[in-house]
C-alpha positions as CSV (number, residue, x, y, z in Angstrom):
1,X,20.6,11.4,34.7
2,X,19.8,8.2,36.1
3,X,18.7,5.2,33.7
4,X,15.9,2.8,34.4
5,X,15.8,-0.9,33.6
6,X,12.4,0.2,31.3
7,X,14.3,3.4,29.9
8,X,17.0,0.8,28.3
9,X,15.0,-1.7,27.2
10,X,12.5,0.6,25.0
11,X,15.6,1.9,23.3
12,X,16.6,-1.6,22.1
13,X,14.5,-1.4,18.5
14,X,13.2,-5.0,18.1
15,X,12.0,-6.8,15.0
16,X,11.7,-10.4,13.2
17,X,14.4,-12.2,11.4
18,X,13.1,-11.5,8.1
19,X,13.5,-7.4,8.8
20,X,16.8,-7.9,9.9
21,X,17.5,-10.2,6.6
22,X,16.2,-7.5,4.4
23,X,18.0,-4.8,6.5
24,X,21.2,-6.2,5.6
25,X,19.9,-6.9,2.6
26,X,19.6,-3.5,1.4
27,X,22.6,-2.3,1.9
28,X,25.0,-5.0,0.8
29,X,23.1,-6.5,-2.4
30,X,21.0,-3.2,-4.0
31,X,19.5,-3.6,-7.3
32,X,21.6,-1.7,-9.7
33,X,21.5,0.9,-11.9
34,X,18.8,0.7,-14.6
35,X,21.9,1.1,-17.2
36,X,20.1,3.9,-18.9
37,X,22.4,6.4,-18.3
38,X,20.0,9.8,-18.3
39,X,17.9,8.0,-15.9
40,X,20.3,6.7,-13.4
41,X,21.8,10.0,-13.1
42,X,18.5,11.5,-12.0
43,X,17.2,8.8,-10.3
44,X,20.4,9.0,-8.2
45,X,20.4,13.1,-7.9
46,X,16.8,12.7,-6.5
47,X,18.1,9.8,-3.9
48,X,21.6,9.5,-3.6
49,X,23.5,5.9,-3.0
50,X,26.9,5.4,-2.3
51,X,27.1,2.3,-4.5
52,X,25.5,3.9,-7.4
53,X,22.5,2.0,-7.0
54,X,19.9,3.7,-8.8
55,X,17.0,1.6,-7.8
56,X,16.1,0.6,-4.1
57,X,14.9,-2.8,-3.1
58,X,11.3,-2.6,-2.7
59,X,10.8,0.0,-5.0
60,X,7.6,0.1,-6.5
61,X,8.1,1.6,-10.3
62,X,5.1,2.5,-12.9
63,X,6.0,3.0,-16.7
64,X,2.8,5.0,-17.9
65,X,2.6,6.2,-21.6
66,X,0.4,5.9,-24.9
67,X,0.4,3.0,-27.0
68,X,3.9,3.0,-29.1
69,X,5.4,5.3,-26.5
70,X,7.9,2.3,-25.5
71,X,6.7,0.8,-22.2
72,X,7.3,-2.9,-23.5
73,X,10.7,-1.9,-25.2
74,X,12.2,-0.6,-22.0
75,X,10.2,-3.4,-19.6
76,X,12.0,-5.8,-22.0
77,X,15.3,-4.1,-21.3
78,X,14.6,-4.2,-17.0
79,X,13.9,-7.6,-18.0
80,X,17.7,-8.4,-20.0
81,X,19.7,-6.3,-17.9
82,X,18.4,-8.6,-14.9
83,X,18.6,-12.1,-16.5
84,X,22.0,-11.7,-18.5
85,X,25.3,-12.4,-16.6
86,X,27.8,-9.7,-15.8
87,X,30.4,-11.6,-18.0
88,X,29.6,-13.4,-21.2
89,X,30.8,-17.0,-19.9
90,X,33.9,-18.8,-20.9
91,X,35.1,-14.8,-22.5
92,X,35.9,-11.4,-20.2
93,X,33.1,-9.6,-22.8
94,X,30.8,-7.8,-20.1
95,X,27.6,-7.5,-20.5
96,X,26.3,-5.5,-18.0
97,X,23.9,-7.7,-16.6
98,X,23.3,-8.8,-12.6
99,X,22.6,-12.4,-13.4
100,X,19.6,-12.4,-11.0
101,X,15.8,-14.1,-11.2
102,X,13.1,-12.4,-12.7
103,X,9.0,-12.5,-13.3
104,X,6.9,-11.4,-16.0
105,X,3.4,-11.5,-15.7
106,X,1.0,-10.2,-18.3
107,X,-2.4,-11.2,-19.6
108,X,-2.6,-14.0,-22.6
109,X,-4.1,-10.9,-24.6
110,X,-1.4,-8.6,-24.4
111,X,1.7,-9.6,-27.0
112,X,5.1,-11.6,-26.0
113,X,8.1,-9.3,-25.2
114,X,10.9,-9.7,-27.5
115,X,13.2,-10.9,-25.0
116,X,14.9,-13.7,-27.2
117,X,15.8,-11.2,-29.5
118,X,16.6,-8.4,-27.6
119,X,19.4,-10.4,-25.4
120,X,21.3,-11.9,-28.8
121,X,21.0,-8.8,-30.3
122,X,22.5,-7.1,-27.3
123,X,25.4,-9.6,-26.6
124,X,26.7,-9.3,-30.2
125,X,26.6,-5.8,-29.7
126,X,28.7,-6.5,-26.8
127,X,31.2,-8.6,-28.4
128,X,31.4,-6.4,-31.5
129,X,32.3,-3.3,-29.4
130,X,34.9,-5.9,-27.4
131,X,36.1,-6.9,-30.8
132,X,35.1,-10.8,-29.9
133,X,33.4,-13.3,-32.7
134,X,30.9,-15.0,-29.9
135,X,29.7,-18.5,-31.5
136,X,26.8,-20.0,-32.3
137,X,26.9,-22.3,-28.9
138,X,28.3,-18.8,-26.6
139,X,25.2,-16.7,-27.3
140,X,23.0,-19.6,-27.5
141,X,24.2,-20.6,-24.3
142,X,24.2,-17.0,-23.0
143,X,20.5,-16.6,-23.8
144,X,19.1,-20.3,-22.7
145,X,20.6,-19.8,-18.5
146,X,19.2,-16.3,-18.3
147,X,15.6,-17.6,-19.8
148,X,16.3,-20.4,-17.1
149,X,16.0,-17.7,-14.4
150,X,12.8,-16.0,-15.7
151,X,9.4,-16.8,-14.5
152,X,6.4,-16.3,-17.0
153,X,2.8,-16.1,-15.7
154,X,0.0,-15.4,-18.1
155,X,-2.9,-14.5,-15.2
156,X,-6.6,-13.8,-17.0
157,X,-7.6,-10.5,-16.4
158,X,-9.8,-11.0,-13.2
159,X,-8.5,-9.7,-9.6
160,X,-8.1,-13.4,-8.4
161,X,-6.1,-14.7,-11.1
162,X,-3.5,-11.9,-10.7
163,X,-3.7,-12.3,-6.8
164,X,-2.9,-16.2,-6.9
165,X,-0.1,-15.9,-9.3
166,X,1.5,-13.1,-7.7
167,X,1.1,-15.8,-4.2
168,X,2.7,-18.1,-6.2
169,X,5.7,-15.8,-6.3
170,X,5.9,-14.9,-2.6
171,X,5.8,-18.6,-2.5
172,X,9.3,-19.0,-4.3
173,X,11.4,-17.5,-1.4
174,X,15.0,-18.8,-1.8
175,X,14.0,-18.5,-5.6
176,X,12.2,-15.4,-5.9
177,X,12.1,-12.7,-7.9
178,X,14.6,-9.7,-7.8
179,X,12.4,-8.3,-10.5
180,X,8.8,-8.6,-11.5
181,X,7.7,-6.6,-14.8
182,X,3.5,-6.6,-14.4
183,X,2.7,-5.9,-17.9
184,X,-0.6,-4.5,-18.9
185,X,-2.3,-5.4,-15.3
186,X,-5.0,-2.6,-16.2
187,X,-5.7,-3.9,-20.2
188,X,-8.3,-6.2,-19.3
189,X,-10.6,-4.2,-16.7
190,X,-12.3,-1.0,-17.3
191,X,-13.4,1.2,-14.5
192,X,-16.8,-0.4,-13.2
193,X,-15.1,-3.6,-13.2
194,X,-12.1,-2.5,-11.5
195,X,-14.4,-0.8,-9.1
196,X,-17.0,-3.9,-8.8
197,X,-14.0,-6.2,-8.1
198,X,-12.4,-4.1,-5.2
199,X,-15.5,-3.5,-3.5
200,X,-16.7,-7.3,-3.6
201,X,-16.1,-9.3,-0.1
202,X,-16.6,-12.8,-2.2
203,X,-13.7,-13.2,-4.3
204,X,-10.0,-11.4,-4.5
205,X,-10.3,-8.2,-5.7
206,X,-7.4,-5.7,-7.1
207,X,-6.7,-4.7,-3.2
208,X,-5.7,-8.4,-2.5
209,X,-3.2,-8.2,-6.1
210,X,-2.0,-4.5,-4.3
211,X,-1.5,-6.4,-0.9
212,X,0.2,-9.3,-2.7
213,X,3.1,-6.7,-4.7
214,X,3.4,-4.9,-1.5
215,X,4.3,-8.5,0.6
216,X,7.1,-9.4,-2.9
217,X,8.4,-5.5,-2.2
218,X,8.7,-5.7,1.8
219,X,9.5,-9.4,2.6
220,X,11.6,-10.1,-0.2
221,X,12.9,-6.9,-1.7
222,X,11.5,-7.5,-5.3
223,X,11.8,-4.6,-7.4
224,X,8.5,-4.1,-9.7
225,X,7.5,-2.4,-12.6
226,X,4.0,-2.2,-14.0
227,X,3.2,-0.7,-17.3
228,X,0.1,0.8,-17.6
229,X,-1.8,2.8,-20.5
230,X,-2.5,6.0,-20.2
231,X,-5.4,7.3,-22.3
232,X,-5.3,11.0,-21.3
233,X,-2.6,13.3,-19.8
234,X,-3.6,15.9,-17.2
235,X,-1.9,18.4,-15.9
236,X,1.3,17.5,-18.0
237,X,0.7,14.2,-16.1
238,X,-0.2,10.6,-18.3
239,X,-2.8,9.3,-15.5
240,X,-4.1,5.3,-15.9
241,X,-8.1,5.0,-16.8
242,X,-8.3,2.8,-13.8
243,X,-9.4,4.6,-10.1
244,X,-8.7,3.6,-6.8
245,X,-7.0,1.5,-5.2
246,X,-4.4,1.8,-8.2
247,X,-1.8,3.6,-6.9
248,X,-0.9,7.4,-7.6
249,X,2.4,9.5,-7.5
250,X,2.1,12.4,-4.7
251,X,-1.3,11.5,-3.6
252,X,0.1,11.6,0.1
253,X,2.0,8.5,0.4
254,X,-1.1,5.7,0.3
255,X,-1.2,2.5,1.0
256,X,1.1,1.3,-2.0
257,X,3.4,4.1,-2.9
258,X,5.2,4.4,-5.8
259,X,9.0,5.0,-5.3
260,X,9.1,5.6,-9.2
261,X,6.7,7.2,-12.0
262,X,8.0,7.3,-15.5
263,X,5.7,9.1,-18.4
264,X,7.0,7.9,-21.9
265,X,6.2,10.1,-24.5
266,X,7.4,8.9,-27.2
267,X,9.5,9.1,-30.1
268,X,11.1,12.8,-30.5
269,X,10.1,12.5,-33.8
270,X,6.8,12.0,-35.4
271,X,6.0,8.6,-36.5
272,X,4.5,9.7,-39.7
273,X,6.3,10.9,-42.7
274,X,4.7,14.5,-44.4
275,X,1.5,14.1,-46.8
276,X,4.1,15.3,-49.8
277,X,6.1,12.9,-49.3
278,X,7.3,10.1,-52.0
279,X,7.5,6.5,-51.8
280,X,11.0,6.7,-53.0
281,X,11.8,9.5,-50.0
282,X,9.6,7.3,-47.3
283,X,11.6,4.2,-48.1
284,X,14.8,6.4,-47.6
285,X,13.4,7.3,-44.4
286,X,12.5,4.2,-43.3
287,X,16.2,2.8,-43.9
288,X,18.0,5.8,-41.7
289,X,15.9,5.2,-39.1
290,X,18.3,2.6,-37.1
291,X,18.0,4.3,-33.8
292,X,15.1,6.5,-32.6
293,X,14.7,8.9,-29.6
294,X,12.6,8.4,-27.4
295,X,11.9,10.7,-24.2
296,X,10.2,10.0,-21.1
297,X,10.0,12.2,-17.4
298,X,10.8,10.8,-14.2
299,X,9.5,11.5,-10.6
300,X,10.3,10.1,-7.5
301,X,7.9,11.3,-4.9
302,X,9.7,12.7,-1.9
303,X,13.2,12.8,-3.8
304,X,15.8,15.6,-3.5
305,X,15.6,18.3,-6.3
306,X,13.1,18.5,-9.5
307,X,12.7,14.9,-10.1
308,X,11.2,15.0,-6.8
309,X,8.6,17.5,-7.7
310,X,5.4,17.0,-10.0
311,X,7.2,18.8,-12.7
312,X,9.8,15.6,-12.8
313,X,13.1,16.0,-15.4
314,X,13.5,14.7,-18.7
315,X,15.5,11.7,-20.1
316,X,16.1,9.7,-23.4
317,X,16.8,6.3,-25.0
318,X,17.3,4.9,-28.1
319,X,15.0,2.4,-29.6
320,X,15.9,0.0,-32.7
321,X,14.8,-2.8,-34.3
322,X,15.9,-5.6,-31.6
323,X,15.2,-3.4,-28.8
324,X,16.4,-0.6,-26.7
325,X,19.8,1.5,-26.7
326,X,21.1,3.2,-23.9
327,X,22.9,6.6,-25.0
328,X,22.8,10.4,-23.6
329,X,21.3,13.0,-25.2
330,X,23.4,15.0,-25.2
């Protein structure tokens, strides 16, 4: 078979500099695993890496859950885990972090993560279990660099304000983001305003903000994570009060996909003691409860195996007083 000049050339694939980048970019600097052990495993049965990369540049990840079901607790950890170094400096105590920049943005109503905390509280645990006595000035030290990497943006809760910080963000380029945690982007809308502000041709409305996270995820690779309250679960299924444009798992792809949907349930455990129970035995309670369990499903739409189905598989994590511990179940 004889080959044409034309017959070559349209099997030469073609494509800017930037896709090339971010081509290379993918394979030779992934994200990580979340270090939540349960969830990494499933995450990578349903889409397999040979780095052990459990999360995908680009990916597009929703935590959805009732109030007190841990969405800020494990967006704080996302959070740590990307700030921290690898290595606590100046000592060979890892810490399991990737040292990269991060974002959070969340509306002045909604509460401050407990970041601060969280990271001390994890790097002594770090230490203790590598038998070091950090000082004073080493966690101090640790803490202040990784806070020097985060961004914090504190949009009102009006389309345009999340749309121009989230430009202000593609903006960063040789600085930007390898994670952005969106926490509580639905809190300050209900549904006629969601609606009223995507259908408006005046102003930015929440398809601008969807455009803008989709530009972060495909030009630079930014990983994000947006929490979101779910008031009502159907069909086994937590779903967000908000309606289109917000994105929904297995709803045929869409214009903004999510890579990840994570349902938190909750502690296994109910949060409130028996009626018959004493002050003396509540009190008791309160004091064992150093670590709770707390479950959540996981789906990736399109993945291999359950977690790619509705149905999704189960996963735990602790969660204590400075924050969240990764353990397995079982």
């Amino acid at each position: 078979m004889t080959s044409t000049t034309d017959s070559l050339l349209a099997e030469i694939g073609t494509g800017t500099a930037a896709e090339l980048a971010m081509g290379v970019a993918y394979t030779t600097a992934p994200p990580g695993p979340t270090f939540l052990p349960e969830l990494d495993a499933l995450l990578l049965s349903a889409r397999p890496h040979a780095g052990g990369s459990s999360l995908q540049r680009g990916d597009l990840v929703e935590l959805i859950g009732p109030s007190g079901s841990g969405k800020s607790t494990l967006s704080t950890f996302l959070l740590m885990t990307a700030l921290l170094p690898p290595v606590l400096p100046q000592t060979t105590v890892p810490l399991g972090g990737r040292g990269m920049p991060a974002s959070l943005l969340s509306p002045p109503s909604s509460p401050p993560l407990r970041l601060v905390d969280s990271m001390r509280a994890h790097i002594e645990r770090c230490c203790a279990a590598a038998s070091h006595s950090p000082t004073a000035q080493q966690v101090e030290g640790a803490v202040n660099a990784a806070l020097a990497r985060l961004t914090v943006l504190r949009p009102r809760p009006r389309a345009a304000h999340w749309a121009i910080a989230l430009h202000r963000l593609l903006a960063l380029r040789g600085d930007a983001p390898a994670l952005i945690v969106v926490d509580g982007l639905g809190n300050g809308f209900w549904p006629e305003r969601w609606a009223d502000e995507t259908k408006t041709t005046r102003d930015a409305g929440m398809r601008d903000v969807w455009d803008a996270l989709t530009a972060l995820r495909a030009q630079l690779g930014t990983v994000v994570v947006v929490t979101v309250q779910g008031l009502r679960p159907a069909g086994g299924l937590f779903k967000p009060h908000l309606p289109a444009p917000y994105p929904a798992p297995f709803d045929g792809g869409g214009k903004w996909p999510l890579n990840v949907h994570i349902t938190l349930l909750g502690p296994a455990r109910s949060l409130q003691l028996p009626a018959e129970s004493t002050l003396a035995e509540a009190l008791r309670e309160r004091r064992n409860q150093d670590v709770r369990t707390y479950r959540g499903v996981v789906r990736v739409p399109g993945g291999a195996g359950t977690v790619g189905t509705p149905t999704g598989a189960h996963f735990a994590f602790g969660i204590y007083e400075h924050g969240l511990v990764p353990f397995n179940a079982s």
